[in-house]
Structures are given as structure tokens and as C-alpha cells.
The first five atom37 places (N, CA, C, CB, O) and aatype in JSON, in Angstrom:
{
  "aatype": [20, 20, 20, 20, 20, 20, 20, 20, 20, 20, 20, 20, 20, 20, 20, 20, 20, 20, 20, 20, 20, 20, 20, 20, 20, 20, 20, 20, 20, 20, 20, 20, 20, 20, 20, 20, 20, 20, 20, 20, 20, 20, 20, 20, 20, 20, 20, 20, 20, 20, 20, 20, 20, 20, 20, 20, 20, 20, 20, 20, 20, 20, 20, 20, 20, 20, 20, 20, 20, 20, 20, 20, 20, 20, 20, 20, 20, 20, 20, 20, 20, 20, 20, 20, 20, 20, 20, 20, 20, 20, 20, 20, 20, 20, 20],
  "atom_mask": [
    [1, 1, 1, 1, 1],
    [1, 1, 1, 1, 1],
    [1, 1, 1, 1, 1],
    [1, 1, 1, 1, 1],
    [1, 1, 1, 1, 1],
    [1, 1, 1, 1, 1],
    [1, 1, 1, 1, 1],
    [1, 1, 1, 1, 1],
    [1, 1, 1, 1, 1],
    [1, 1, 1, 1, 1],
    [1, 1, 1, 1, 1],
    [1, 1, 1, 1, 1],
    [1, 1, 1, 1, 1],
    [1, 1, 1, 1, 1],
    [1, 1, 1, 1, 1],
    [1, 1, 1, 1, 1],
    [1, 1, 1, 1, 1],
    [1, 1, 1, 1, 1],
    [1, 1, 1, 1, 1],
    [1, 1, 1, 1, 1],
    [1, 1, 1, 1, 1],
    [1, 1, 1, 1, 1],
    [1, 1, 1, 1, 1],
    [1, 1, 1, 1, 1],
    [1, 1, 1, 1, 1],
    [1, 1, 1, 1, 1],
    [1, 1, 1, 1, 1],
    [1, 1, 1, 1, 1],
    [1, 1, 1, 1, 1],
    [1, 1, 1, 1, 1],
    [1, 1, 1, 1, 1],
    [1, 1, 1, 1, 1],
    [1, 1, 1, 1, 1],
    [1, 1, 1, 1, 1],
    [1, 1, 1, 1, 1],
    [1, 1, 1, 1, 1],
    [1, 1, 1, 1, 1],
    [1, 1, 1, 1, 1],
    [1, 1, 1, 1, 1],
    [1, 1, 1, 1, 1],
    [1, 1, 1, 1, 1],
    [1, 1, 1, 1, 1],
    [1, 1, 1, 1, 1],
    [1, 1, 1, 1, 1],
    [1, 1, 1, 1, 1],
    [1, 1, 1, 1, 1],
    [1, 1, 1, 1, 1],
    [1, 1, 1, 1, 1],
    [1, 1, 1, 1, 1],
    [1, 1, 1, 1, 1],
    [1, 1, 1, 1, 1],
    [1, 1, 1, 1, 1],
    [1, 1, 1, 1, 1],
    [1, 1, 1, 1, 1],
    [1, 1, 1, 1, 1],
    [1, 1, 1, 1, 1],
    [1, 1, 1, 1, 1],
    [1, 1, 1, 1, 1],
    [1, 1, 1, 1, 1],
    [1, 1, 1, 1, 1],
    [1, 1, 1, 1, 1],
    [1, 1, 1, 1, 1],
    [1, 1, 1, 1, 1],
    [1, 1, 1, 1, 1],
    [1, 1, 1, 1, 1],
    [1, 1, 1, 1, 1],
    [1, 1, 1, 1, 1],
    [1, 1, 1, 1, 1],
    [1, 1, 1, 1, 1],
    [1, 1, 1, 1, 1],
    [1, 1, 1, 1, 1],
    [1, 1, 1, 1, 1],
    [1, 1, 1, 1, 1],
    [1, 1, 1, 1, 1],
    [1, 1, 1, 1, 1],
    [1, 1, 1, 1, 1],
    [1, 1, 1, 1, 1],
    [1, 1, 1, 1, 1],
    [1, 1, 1, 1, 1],
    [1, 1, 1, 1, 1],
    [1, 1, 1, 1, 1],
    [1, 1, 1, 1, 1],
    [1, 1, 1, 1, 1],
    [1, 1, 1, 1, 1],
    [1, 1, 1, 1, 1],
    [1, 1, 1, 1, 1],
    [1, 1, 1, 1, 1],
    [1, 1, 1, 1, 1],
    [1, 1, 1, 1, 1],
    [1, 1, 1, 1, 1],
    [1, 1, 1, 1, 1],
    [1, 1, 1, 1, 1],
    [1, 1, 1, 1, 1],
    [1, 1, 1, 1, 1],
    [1, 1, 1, 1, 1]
  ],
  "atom_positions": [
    [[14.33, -9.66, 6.4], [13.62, -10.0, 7.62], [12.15, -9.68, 7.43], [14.2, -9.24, 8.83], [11.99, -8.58, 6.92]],
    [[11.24, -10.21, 7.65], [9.83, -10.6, 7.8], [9.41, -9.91, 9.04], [9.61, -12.19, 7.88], [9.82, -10.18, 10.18]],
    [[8.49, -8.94, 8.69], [7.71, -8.72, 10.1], [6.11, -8.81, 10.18], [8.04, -7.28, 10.62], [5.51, -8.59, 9.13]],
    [[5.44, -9.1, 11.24], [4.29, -9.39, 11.14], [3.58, -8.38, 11.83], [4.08, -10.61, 11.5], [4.04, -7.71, 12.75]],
    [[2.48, -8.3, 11.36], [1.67, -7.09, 11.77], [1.36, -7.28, 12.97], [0.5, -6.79, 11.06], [1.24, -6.2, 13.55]],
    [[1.12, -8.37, 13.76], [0.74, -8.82, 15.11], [1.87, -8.38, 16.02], [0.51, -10.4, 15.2], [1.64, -8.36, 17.23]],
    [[3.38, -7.93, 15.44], [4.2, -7.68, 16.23], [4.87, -6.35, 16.14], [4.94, -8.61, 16.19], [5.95, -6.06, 16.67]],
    [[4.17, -5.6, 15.45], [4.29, -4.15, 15.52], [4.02, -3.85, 16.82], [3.42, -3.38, 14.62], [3.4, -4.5, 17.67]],
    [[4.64, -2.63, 16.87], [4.35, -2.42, 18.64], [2.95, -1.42, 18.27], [6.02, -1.35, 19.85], [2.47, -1.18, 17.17]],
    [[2.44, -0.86, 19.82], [1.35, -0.52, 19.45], [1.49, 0.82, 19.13], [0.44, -0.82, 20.28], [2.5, 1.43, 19.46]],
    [[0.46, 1.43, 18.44], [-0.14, 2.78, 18.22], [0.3, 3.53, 18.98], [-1.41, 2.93, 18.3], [-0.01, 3.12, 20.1]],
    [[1.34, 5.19, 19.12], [1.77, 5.51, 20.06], [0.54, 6.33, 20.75], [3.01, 6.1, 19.79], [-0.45, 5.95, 20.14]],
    [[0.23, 7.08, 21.54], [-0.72, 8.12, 22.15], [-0.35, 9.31, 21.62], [-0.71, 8.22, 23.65], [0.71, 9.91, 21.79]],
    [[-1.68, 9.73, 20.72], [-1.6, 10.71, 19.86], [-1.19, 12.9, 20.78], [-3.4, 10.32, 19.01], [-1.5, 13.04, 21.97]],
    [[-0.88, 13.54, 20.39], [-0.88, 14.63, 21.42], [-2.13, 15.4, 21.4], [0.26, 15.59, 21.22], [-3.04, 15.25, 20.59]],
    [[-2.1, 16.29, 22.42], [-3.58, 16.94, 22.62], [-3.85, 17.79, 21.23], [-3.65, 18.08, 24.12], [-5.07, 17.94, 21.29]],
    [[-3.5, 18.31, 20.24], [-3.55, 19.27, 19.43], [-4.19, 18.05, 18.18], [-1.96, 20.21, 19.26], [-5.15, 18.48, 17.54]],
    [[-3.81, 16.85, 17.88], [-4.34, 16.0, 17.15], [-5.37, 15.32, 17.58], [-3.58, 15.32, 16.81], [-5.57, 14.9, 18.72]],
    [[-6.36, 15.17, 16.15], [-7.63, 14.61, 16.06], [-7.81, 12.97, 17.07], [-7.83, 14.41, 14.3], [-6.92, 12.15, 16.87]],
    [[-8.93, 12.6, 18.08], [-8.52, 11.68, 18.38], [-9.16, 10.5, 17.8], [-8.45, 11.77, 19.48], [-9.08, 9.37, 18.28]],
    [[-10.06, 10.97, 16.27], [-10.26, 10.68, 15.25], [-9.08, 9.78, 14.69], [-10.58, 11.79, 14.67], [-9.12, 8.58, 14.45]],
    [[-7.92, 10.72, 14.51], [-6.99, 9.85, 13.79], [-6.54, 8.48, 14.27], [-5.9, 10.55, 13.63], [-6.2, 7.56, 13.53]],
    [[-6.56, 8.47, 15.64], [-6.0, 7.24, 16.28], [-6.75, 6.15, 15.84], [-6.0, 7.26, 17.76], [-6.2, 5.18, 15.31]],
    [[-8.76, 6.29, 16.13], [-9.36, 5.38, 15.83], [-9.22, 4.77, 14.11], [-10.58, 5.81, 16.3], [-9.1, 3.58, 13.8]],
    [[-9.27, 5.88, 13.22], [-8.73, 5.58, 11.98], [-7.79, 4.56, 11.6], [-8.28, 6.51, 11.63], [-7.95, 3.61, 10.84]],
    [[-6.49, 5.01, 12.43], [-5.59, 4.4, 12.38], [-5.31, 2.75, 12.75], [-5.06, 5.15, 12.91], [-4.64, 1.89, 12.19]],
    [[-5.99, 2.75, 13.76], [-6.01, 1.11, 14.61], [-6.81, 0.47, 13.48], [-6.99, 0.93, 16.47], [-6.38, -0.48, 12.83]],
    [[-8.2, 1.14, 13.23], [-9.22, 0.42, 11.85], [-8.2, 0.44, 10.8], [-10.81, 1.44, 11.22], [-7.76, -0.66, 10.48]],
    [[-7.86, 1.19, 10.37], [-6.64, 0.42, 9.19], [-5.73, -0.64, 8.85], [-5.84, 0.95, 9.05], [-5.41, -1.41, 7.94]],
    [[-5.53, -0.38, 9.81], [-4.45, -1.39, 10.84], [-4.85, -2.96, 11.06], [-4.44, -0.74, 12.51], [-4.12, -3.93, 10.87]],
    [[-6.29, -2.94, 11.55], [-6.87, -4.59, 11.57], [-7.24, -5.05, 10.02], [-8.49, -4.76, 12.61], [-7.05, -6.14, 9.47]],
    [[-7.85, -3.82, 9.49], [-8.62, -4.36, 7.63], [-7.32, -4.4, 7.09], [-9.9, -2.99, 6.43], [-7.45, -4.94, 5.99]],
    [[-5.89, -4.06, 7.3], [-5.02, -4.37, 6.92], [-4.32, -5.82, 6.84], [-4.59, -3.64, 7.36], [-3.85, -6.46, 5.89]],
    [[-4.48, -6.16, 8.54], [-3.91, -7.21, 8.79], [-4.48, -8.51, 7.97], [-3.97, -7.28, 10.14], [-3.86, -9.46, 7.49]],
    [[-6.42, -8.11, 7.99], [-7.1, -9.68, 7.86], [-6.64, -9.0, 6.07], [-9.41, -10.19, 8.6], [-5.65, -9.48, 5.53]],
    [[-7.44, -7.94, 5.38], [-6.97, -8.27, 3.95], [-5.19, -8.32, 3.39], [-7.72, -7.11, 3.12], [-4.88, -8.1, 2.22]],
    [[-4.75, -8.47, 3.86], [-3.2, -8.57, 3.84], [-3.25, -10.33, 3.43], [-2.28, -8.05, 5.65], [-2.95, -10.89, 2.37]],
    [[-3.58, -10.7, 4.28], [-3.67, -12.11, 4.55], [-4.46, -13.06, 3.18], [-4.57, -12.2, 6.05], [-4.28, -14.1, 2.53]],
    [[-5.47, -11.87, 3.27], [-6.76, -12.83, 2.1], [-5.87, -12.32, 0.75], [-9.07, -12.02, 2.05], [-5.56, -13.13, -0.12]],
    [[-5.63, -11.42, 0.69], [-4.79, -10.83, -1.25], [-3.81, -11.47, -0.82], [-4.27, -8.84, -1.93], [-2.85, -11.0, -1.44]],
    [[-3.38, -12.42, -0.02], [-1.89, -13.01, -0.25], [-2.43, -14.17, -1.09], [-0.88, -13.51, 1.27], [-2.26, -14.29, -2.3]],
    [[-3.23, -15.17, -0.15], [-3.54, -16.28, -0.5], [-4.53, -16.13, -2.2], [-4.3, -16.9, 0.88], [-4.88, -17.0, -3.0]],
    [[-4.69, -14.83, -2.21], [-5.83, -15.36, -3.32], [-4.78, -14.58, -4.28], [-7.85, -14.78, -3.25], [-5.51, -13.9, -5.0]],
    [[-3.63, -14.36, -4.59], [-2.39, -13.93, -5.21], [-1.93, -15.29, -5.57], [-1.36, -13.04, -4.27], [-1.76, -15.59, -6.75]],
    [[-1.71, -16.19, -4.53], [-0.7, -17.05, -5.01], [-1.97, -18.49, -5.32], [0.79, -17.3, -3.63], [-1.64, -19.64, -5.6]],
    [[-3.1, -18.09, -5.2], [-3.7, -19.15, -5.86], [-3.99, -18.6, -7.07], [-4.85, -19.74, -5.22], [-4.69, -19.4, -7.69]],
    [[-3.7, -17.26, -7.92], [-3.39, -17.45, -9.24], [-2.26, -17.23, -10.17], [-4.09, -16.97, -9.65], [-2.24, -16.92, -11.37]],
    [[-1.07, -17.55, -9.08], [0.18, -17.81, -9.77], [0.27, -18.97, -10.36], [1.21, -17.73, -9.02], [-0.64, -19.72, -10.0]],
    [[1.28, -19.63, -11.44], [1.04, -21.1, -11.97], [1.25, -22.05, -11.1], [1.83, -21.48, -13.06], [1.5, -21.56, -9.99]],
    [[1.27, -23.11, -11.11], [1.37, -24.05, -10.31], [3.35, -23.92, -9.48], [0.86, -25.52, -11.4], [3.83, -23.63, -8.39]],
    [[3.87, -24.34, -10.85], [5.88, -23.61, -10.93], [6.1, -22.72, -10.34], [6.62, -22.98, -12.24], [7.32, -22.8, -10.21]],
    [[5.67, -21.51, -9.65], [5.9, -20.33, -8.9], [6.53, -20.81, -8.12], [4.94, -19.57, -8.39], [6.19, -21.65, -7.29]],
    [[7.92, -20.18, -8.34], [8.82, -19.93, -6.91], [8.86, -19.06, -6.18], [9.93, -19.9, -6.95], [8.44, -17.96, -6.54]],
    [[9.53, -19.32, -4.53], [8.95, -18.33, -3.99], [9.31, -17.09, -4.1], [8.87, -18.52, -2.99], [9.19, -16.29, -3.17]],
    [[9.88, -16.76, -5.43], [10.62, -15.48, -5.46], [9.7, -14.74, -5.95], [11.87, -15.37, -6.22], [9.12, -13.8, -5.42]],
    [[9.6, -15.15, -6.89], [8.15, -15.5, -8.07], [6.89, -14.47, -7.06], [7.51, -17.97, -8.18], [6.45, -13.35, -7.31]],
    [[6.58, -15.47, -5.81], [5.66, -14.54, -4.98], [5.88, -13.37, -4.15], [5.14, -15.18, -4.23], [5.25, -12.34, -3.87]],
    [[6.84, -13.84, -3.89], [7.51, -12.09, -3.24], [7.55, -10.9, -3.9], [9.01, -12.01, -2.94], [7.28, -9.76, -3.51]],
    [[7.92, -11.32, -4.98], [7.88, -10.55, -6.39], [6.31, -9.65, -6.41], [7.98, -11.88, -7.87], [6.07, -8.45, -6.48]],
    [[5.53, -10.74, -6.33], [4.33, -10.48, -6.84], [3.52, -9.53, -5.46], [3.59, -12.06, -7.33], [2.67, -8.65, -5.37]],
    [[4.48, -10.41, -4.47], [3.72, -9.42, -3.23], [4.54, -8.14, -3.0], [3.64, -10.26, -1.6], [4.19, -7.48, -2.01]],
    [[5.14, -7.86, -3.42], [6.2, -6.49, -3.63], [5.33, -5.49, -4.73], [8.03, -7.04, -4.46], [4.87, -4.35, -4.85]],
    [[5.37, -5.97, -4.98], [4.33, -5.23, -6.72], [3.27, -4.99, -5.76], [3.66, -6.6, -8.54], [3.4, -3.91, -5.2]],
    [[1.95, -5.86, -5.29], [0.96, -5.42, -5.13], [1.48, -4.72, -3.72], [-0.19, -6.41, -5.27], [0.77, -3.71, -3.62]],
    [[2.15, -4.75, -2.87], [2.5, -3.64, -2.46], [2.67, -2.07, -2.59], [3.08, -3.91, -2.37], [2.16, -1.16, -1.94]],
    [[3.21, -2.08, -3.24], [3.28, -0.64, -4.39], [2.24, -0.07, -4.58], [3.66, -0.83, -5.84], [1.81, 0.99, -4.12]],
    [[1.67, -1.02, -5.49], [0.41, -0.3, -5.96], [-0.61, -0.08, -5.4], [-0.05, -0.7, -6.8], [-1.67, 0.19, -5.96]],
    [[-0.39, -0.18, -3.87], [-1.64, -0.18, -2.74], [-0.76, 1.45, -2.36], [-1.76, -1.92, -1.11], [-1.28, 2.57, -2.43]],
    [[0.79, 1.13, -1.93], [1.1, 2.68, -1.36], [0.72, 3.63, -2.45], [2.78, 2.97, -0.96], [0.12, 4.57, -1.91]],
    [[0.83, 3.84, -4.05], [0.71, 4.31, -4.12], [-0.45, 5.13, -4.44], [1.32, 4.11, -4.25], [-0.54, 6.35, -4.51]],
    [[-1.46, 4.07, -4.67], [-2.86, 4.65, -4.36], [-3.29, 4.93, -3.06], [-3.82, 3.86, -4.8], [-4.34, 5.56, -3.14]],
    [[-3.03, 4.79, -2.13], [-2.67, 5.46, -0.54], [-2.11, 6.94, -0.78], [-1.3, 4.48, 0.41], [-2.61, 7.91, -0.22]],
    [[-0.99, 7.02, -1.69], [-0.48, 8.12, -1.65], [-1.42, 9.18, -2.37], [0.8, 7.98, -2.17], [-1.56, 10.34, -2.0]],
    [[-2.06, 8.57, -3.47], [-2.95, 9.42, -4.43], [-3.92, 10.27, -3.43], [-3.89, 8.38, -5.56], [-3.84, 11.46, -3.13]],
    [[-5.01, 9.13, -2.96], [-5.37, 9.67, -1.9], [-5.19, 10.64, -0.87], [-5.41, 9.12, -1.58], [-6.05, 11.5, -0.68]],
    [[-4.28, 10.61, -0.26], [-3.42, 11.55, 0.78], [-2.85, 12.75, 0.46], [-2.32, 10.92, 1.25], [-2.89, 13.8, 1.1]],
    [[-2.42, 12.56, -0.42], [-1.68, 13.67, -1.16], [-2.21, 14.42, -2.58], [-0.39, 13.06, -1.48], [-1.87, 15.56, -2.9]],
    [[-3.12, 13.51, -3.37], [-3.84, 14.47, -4.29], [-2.84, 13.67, -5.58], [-3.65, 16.52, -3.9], [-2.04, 12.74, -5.48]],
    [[-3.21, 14.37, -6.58], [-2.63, 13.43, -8.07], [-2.72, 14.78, -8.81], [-3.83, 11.85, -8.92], [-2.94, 15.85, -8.25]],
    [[-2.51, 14.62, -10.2], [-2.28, 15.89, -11.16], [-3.43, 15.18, -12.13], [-0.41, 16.24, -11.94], [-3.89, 14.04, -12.14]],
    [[-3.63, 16.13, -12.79], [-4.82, 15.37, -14.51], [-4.1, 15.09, -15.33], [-5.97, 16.38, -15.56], [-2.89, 15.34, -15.28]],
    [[-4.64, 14.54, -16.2], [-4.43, 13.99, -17.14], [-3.7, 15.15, -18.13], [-5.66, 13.33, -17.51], [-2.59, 15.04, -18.64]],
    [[-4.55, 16.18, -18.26], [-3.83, 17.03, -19.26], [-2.25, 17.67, -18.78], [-4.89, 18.28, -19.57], [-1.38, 17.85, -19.63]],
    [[-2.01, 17.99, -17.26], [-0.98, 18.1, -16.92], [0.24, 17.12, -17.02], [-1.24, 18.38, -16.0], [1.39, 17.47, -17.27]],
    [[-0.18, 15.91, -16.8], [0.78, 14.86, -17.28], [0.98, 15.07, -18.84], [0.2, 13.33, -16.94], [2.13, 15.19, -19.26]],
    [[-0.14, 15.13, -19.75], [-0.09, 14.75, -21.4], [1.5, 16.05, -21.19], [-2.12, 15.37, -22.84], [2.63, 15.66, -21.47]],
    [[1.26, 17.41, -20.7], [2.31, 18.31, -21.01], [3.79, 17.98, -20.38], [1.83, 19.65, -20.54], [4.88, 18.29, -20.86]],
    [[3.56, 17.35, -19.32], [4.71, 17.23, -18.98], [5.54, 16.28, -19.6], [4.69, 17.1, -17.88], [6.71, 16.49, -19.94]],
    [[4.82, 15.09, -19.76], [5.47, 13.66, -21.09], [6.06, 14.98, -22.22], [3.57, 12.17, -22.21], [7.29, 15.08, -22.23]],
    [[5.45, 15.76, -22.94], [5.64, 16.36, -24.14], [6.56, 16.92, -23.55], [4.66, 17.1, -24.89], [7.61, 16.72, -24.16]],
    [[6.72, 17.66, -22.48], [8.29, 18.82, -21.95], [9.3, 17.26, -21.94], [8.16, 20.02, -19.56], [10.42, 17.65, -22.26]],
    [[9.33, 16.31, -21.8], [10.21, 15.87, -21.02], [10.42, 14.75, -22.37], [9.74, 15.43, -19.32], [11.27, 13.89, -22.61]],
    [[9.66, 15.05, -22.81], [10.23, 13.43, -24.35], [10.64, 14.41, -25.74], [8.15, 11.89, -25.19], [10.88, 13.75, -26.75]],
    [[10.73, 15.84, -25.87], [10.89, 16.79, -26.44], [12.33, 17.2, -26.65], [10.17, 17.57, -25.89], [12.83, 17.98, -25.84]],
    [[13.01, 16.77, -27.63], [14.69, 17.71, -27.5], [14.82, 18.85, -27.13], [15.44, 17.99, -28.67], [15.94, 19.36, -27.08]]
  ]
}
């Protein structure tokens, strides 16, 4: 099932102890979401091949999905370095 951002219900009313910062944040996300949602679709499937089925794009809009949450998540939550990863690959590819 398909849902559209126009039919999300709205933003609930944030409580007194939260920023009312976050709300405005939130709604602005929310519209640069909707219009670039729209524009990385179309400019996605104008460089798929001509043959793209529509699985083909779902596919492709599933992927760039991802890789938006999870640089959302990086953001939000913070990431590890590089040298911590190099050790952990070595703990974990190591007999």
C-alpha cells in the first residue's frame, strides 16, 4: 500500500516540557520532504534505462530510501571512526 505525504495526518501538539522548536523543524522537514521526494523520484527514473520496470524503480526508490534514513540516522545519533570500524572488521573477520 502506497501512502502519500499529503495524507499523513497532521503533526500531533507537542507537550509543554518539549522544544516548540521541534514542531517548527518538523513541519519544515516535512514540506522539503514532500517537494524533494517528488523531484529525486522523477530525476531517478529519468536515469534508469529506457526497459525499467516498475520493479526496477521501486527497487531503486527503496535503496535511495535507505540511504537517506540512514544518513538521517548518522546525523541523529552520531557514527563511530574509521579506526573503530578498521578494529572491529579485524575482531569480527578474525578466527
Amino acid at each position: 500500500m502506497s501512502v502519500s505525504w499529503a495524507t499523513l495526518p497532521p503533526l500531533p501538539d507537542l507537550p509543554a516540557r518539549q522544544s516548540p522548536d521541534l514542531r517548527s523543524t518538523a513541519t519544515r522537514l516535512r514540506s522539503i520532504s514532500v517537494s524533494n521526494a517528488k523531484t529525486e523520484a522523477v530525476e531517478l527514473i529519468k536515469k534508469l534505462p529506457d526497459d525499467a520496470t516498475l520493479e526496477d524503480i521501486q527497487h531503486h526508490l527503496y535503496v535511495l530510501e535507505k540511504i537517506k534514513q540512514g544518513q538521517q540516522r548518522l546525523v541523529s545519533e552520531g557514527g563511530i571512526s574509521h579506526a573503530v570500524m578498521e578494529q572491529d572488521m579485524a575482531r569480527w573477520t578474525t578466527p
